[in-house]
VEXDREN-2710 file (C-alpha; in Angstrom, 1 decimal):
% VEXDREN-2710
k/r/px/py/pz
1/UNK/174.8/67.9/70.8
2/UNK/174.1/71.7/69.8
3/UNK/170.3/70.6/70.8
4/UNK/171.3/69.8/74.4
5/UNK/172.1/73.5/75.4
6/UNK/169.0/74.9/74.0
7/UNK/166.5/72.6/75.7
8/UNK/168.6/73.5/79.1
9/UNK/167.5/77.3/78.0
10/UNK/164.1/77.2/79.3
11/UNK/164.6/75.7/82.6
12/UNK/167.4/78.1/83.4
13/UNK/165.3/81.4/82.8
14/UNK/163.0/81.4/85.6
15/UNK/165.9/81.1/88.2
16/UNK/167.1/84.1/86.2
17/UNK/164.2/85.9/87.4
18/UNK/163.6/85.1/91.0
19/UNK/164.0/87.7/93.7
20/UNK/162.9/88.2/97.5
21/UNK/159.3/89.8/96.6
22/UNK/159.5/92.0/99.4
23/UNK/161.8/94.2/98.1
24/UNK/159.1/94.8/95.1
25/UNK/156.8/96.5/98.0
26/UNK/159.3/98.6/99.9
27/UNK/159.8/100.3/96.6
28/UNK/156.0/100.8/95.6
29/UNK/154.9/104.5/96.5
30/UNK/151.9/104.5/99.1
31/UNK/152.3/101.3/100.4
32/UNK/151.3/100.5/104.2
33/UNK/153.4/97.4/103.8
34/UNK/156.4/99.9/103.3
35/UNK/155.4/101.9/106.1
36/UNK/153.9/104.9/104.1
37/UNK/151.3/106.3/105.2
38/UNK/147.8/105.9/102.9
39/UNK/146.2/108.5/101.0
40/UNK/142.2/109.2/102.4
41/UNK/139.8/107.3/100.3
42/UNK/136.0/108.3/100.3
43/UNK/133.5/105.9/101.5
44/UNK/131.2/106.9/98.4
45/UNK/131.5/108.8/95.4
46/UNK/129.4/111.4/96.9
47/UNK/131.9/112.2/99.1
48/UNK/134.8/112.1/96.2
49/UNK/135.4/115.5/94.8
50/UNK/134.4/114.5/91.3
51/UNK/132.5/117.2/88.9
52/UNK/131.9/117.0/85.6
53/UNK/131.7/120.3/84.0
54/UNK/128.9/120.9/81.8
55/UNK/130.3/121.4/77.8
56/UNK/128.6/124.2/75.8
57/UNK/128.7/124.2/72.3
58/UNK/128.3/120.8/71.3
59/UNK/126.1/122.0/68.4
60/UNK/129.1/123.6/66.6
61/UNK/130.2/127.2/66.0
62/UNK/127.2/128.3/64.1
63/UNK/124.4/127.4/66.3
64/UNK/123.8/128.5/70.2
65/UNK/126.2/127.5/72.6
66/UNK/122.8/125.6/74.4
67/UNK/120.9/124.2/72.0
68/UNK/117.4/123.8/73.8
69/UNK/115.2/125.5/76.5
70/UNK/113.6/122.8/79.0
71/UNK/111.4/123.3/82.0
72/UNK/111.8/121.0/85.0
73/UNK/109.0/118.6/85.7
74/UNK/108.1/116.2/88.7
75/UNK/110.8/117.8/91.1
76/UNK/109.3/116.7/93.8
77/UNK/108.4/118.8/97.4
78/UNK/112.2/119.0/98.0
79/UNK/113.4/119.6/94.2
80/UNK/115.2/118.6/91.5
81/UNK/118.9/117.6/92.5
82/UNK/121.4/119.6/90.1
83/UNK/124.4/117.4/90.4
84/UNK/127.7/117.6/89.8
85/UNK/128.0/114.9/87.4
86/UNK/125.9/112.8/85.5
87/UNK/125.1/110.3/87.9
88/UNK/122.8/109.8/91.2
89/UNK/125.3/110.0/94.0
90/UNK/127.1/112.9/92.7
91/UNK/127.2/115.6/94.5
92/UNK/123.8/118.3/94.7
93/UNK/124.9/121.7/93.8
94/UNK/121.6/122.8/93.9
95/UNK/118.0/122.5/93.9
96/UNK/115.4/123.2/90.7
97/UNK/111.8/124.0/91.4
98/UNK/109.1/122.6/89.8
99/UNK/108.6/124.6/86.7
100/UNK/111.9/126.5/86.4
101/UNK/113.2/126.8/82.8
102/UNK/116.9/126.0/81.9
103/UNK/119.3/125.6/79.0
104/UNK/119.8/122.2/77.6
105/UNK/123.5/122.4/76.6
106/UNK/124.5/118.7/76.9
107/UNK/123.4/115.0/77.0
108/UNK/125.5/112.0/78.7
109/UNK/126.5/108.8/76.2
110/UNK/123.7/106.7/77.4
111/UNK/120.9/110.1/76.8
112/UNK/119.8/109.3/80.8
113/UNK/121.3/112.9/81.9
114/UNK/121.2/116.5/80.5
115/UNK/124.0/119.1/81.0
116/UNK/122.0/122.2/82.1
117/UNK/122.8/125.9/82.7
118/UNK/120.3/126.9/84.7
119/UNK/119.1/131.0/85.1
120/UNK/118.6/132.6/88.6
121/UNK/115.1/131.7/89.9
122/UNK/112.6/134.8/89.8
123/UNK/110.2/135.2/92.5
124/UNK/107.0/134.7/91.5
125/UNK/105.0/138.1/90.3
126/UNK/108.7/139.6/90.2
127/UNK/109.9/140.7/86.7
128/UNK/111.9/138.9/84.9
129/UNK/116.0/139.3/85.8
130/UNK/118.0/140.2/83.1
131/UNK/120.6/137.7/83.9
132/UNK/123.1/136.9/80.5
133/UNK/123.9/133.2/81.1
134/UNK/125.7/133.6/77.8
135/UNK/124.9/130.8/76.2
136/UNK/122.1/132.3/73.8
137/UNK/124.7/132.9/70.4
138/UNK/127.0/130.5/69.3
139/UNK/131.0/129.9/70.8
140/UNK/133.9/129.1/68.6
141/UNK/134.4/125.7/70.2
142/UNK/133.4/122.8/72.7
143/UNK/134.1/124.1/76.0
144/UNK/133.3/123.7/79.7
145/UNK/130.2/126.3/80.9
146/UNK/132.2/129.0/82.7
147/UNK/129.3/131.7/82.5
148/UNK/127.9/133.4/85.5
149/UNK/124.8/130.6/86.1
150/UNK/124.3/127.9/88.4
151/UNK/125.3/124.6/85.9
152/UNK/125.5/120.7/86.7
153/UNK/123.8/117.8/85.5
154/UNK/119.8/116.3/86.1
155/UNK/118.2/112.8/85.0
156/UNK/116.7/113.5/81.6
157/UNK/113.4/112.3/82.4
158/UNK/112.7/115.4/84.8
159/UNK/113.2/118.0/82.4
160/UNK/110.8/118.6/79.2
161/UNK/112.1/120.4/76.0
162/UNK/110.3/123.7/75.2
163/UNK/112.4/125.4/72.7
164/UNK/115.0/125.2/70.7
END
C-alpha cells in the first residue's frame, strides 16, 4: 500500500510546475513581446564595434615586447587592410603600403593573422623618423599595445619576417 503513493509521485509533479508562459516574457529584459524597446543590432560584424587589441609581450619579460620585424608584401594598389581584429570583416584602421616594415608582436590561435605595431610611414628619400613605438626592450608582462603607433591586425600571409 506504501507503493501506491510513490507511483502517484511522478504524475503529480508536472502539474506542480505548470504556469501561464506569458508571464515568463513580461519579465524577460529587452523583450518586444513585453513591449521593451530592442537594443540596435549591426547588420555585420563590420559594423559591430568589436577591436581586438594587439598584446605585446607574449615572448616573456626578458625578450622584446615585439618579437619580430616584418615587411608587408602583395598589398595590393589600394593596400594592406590593418584591421581591428583578426578577421576579414573587421574593421580597417588603416592602410599598409607595399614594402612598409612593422613589428610582429602577436599571432591568432589558428597562425592565419599577425598582431602588428606598425611605425609612421616615411616619405620616400625623407630620413628616417625617430618615432619610439616602444616595443624594442622587453615589458614586465602580457599586455595590450598602448604605445604611440598605429596597431591592428593583418592576414599572415601578406607580411614576410625580416628580423628578429
Amino acid at each position: 500500500m506504501r507503493l501506491a503513493p510513490l507511483l502517484l509521485l511522478p504524475l503529480l509533479l508536472p502539474l506542480g510546475a505548470c504556469s501561464k508562459s506569458n508571464d515568463v516574457y513580461e519579465e524577460l529584459p529587452n523583450s518586444s513581446l513585453a513591449g521593451a524597446p530592442r537594443m540596435e543590432v549591426p547588420e555585420t560584424r563590420m559594423d559591430a564595434p568589436v577591436a581586438r587589441p594587439v598584446t605585446i609581450g607574449e615572448d616573456g619579460p626578458r625578450m622584446d615586447a615585439c618579437g619580430g620585424l616584418g615587411q608587408v608584401t602583395r598589398s595590393g594598389p589600394g593596400g594592406l587592410p590593418l584591421r581591428a581584429a583578426p578577421f576579414t570583416d573587421a574593421k580597417a584602421l588603416a592602410r599598409l603600403a607595399e614594402g612598409q616594415r612593422t613589428w610582429i608582436c602577436a599571432r591568432s590561435l589558428d597562425q592565419k593573422w599577425l598582431g602588428l605595431v606598425v611605425p609612421p610611414a616615411r616619405a620616400p628619400g625623407a630620413p628616417a623618423e625617430s618615432v619610439d613605438c616602444g616595443v624594442t626592450s622587453p615589458v614586465d608582462r602580457k599586455q595590450p599595445y598602448a604605445g604611440p603607433c598605429a596597431s591592428g591586425w593583418v592576414a599572415s600571409a601578406y607580411v614576410r619576417l625580416i628580423g628578429t
